[in-house]
Structure formats: C-alpha cells, structure tokens
Backbone as ProteinMPNN parsed JSONL, in Angstrom:
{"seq_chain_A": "XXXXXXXXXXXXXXXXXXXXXXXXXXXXXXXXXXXXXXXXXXXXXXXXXXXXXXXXXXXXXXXXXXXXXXXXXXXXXXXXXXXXXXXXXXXXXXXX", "coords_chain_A": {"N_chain_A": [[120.861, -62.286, 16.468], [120.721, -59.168, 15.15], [118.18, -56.01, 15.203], [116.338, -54.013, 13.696], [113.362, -53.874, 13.852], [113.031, -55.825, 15.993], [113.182, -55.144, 19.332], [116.253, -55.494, 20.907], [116.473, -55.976, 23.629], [114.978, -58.113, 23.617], [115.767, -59.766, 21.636], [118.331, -60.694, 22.572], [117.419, -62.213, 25.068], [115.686, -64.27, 24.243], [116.659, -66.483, 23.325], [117.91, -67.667, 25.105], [115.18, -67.751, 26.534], [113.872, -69.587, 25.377], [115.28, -71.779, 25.214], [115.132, -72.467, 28.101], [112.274, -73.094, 28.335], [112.37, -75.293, 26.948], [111.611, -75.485, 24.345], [112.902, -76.725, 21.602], [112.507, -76.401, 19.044], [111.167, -73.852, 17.894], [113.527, -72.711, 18.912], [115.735, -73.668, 17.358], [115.033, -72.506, 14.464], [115.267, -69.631, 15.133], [116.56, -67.726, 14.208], [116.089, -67.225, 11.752], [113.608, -67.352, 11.41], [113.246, -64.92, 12.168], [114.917, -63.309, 10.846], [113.158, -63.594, 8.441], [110.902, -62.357, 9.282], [111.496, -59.748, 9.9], [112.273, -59.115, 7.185], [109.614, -59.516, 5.917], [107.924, -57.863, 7.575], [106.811, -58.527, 9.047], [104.09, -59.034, 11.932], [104.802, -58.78, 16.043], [103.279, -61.19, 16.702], [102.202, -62.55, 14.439], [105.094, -62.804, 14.445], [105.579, -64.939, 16.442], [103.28, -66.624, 15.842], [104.362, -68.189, 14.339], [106.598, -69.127, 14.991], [105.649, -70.941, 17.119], [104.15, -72.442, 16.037], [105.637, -74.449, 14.2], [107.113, -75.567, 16.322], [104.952, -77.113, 17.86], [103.758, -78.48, 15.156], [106.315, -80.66, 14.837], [106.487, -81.225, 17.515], [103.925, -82.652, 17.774], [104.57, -84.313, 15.782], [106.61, -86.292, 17.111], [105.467, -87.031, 18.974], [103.345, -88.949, 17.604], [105.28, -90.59, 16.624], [106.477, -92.116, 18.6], [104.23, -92.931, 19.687], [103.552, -95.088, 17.692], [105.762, -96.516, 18.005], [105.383, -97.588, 21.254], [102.996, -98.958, 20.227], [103.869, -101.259, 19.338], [102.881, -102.522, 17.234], [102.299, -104.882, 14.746], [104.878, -106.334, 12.171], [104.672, -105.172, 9.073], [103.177, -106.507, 6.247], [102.689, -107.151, 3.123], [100.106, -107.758, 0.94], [100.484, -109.544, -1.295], [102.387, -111.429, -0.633], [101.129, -112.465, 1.921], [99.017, -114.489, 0.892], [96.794, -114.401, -0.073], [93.84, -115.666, -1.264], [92.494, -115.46, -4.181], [93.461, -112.763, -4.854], [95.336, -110.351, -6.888], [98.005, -109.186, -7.547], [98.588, -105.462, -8.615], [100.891, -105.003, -11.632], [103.466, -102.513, -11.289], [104.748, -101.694, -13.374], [103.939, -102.144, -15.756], [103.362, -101.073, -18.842], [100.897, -98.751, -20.105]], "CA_chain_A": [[120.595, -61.437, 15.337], [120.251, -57.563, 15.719], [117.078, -56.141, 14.007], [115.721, -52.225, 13.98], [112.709, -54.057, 14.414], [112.811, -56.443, 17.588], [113.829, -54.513, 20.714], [117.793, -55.482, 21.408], [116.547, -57.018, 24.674], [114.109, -59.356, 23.339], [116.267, -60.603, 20.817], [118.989, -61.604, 23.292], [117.249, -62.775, 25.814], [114.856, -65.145, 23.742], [116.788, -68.271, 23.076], [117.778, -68.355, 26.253], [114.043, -68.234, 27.657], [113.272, -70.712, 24.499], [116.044, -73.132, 25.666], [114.503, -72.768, 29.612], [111.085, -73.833, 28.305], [112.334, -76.512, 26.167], [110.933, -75.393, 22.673], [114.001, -76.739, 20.845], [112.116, -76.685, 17.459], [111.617, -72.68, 17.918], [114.75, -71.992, 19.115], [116.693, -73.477, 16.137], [114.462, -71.512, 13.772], [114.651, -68.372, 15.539], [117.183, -66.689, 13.666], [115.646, -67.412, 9.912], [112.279, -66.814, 11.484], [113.594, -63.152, 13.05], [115.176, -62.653, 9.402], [111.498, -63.701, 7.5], [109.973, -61.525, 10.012], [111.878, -58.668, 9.674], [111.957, -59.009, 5.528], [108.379, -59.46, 5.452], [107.053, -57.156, 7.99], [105.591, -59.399, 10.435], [103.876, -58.272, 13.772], [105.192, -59.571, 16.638], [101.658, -61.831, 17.202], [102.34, -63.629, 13.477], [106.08, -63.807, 14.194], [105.397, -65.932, 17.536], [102.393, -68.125, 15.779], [104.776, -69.136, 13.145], [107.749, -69.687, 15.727], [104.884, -71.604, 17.991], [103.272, -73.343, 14.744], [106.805, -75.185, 13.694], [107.182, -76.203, 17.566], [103.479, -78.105, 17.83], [104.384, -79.738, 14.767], [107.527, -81.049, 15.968], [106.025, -82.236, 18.848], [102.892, -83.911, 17.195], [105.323, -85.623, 14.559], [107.285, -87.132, 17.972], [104.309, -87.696, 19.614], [102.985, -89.991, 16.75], [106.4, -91.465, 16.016], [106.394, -92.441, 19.745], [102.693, -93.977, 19.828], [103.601, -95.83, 17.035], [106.42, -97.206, 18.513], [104.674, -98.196, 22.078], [101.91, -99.641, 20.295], [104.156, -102.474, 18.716], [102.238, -103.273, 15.91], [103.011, -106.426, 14.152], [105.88, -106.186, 11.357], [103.606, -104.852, 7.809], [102.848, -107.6, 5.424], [101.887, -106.492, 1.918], [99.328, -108.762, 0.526], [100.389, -110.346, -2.103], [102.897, -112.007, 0.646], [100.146, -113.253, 2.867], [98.556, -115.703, 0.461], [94.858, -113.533, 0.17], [93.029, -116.205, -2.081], [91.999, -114.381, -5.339], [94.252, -111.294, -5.073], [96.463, -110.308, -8.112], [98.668, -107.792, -7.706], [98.656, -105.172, -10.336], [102.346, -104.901, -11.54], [103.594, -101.295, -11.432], [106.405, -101.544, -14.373], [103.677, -102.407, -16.806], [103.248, -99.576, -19.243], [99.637, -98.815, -19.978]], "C_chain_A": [[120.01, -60.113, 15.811], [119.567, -57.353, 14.446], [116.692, -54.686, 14.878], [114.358, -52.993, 14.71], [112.02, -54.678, 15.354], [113.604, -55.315, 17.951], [115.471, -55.526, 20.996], [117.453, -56.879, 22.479], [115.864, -58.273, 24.53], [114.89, -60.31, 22.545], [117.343, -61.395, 21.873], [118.253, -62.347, 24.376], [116.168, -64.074, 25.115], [115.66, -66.572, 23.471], [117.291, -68.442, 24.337], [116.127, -68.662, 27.163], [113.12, -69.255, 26.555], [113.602, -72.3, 25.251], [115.225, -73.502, 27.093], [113.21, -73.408, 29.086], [111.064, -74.916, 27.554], [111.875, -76.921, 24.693], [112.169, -75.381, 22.041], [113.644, -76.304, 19.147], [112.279, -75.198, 17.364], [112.867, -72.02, 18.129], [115.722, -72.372, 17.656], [116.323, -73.072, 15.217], [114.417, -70.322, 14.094], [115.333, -67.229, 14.642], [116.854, -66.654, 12.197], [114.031, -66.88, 10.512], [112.323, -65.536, 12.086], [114.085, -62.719, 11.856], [113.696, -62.521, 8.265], [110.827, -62.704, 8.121], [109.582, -60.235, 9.871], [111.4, -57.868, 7.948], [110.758, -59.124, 5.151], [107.103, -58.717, 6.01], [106.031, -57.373, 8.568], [105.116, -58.791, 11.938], [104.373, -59.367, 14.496], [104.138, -60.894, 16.884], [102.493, -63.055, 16.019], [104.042, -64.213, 13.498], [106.504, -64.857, 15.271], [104.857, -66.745, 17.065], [103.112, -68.45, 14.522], [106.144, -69.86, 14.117], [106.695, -70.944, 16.648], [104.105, -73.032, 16.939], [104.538, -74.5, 14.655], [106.755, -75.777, 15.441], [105.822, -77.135, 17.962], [103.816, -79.403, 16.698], [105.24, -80.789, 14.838], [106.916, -82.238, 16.916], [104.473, -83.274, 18.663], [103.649, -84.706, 16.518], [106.14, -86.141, 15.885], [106.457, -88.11, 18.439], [103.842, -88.879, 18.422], [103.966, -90.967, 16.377], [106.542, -92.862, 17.479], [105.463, -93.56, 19.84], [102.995, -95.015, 18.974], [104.928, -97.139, 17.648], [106.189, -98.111, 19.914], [103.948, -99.309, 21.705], [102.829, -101.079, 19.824], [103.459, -103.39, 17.844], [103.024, -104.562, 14.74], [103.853, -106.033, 13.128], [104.187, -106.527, 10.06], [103.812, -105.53, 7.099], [102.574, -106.359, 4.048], [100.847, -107.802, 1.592], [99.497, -109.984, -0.232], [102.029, -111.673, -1.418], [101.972, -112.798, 1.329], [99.344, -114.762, 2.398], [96.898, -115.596, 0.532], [94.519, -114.405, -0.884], [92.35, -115.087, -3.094], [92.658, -113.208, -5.7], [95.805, -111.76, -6.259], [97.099, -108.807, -8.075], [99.184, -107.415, -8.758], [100.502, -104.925, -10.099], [102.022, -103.3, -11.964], [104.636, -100.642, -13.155], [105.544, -101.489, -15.389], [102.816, -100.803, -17.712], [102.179, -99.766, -20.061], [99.329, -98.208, -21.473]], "O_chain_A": [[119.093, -59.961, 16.618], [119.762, -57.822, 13.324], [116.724, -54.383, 16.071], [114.18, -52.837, 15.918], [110.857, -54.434, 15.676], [114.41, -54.681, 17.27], [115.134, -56.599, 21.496], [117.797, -58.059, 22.413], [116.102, -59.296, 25.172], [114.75, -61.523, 22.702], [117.227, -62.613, 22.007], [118.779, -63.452, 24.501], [115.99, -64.946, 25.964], [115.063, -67.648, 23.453], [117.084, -69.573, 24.775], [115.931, -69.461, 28.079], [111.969, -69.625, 26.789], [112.949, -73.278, 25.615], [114.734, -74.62, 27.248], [113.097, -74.542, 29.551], [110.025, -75.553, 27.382], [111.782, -77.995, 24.098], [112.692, -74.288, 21.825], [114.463, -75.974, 18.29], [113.341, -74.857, 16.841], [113.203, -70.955, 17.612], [116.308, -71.503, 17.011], [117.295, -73.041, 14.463], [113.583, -69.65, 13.489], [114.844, -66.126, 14.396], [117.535, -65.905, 11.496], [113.429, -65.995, 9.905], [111.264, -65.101, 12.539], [113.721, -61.569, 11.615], [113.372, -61.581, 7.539], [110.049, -62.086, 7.394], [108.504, -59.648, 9.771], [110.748, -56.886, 7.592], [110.576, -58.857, 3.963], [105.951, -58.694, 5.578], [104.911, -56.876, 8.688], [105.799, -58.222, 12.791], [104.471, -60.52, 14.075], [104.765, -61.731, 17.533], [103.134, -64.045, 16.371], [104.451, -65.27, 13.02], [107.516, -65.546, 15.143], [105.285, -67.868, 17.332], [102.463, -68.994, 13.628], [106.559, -70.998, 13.894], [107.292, -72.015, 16.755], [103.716, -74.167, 17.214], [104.225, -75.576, 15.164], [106.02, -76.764, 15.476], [106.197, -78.135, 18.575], [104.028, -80.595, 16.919], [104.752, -81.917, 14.903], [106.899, -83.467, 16.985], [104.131, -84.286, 19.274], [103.427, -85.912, 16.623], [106.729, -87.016, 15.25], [106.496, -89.34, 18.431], [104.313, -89.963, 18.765], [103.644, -92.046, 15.879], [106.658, -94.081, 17.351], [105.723, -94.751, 20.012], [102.701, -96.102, 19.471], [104.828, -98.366, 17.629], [106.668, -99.244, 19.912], [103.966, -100.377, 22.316], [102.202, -102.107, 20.082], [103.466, -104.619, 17.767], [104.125, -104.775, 14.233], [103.56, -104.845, 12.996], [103.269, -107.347, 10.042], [105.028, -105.495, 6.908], [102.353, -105.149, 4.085], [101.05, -108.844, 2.214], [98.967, -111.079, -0.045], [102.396, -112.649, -2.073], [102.158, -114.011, 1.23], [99.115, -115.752, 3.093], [96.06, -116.37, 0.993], [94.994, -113.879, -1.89], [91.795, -114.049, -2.733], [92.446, -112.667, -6.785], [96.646, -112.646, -6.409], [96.715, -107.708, -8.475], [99.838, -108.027, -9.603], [101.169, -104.759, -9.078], [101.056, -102.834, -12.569], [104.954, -99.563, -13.655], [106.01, -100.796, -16.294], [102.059, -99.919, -17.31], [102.202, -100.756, -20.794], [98.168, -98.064, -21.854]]}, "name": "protein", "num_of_chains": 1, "seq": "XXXXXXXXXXXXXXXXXXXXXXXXXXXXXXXXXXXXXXXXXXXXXXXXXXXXXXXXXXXXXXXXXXXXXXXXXXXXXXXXXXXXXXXXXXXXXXXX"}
C-alpha cells in the first residue's frame, strides 16, 4: 500500500522485515492498519503500538491455549453430573 504519509521505502520493505522476525499477526494487519493510520492521522509511534499491541495478543492467546493444553487437565464435569449431595441445579428455560 502506497501512502503520502509513510515513506515509499518503509512501506515496501516492512512485511518483508515483519515476515523475517516472525510477527505474523502484524504483518497480516499491516495493510488495514497503514489505511487506519493514514485516515486517522496516526504518528508513526501509535501506528507501531497498535501493529505491536494486536501481535502480543496473538501471542498471549497461543501462549494460554498452549498451557492449557500441556497441562492436561481432566475432561470438565458440570456438577449436577458429579452427584454433589444437596445441589439443585437452577433450570435456565424457566421464565421468572
């Protein structure tokens, strides 16, 4: 994407030095986040910590999907399954 206000060279050369560092999440946002940027008159500073913001998340939501998967936590019961002495599960259907 060509833009008055990135520099020419920055714009081409950026998904390739996205792809080299492996920030897939930024790179496939770059061209909607270089159009928001432009249309909203972003400095270069806020239009990196929003390209850098979406890439953290990304990689925390793996990271947690991951851990969760390592940890092998037992298959989730609901309660009223288990046989909890005294528990009555409220019904959801019933109209109040």
């Amino acid at each position: 994407m060509r833009s008055h206000r990135f520099p020419a060279s920055l714009v081409q050369k950026a998904p390739a030095a996205l792809e080299q560092l492996k920030l897939t999440t930024a790179l496939a946002q770059l061209d909607s986040a270089s159009q928001q940027a432009v249309a909203h008159g972003w400095s270069y500073s806020h239009f990196l910590g929003y390209l850098l913001e979406a890439e953290l998340q990304e990689r925390y939501r793996r990271t947690v999907k991951l851990n969760l998967q390592f940890a092998r936590f037992p298959y989730q019961k609901r309660l009223e399954l288990c046989g909890v002495p005294g528990y009555v599960a409220k019904r959801r259907d019933r109209k109040r």
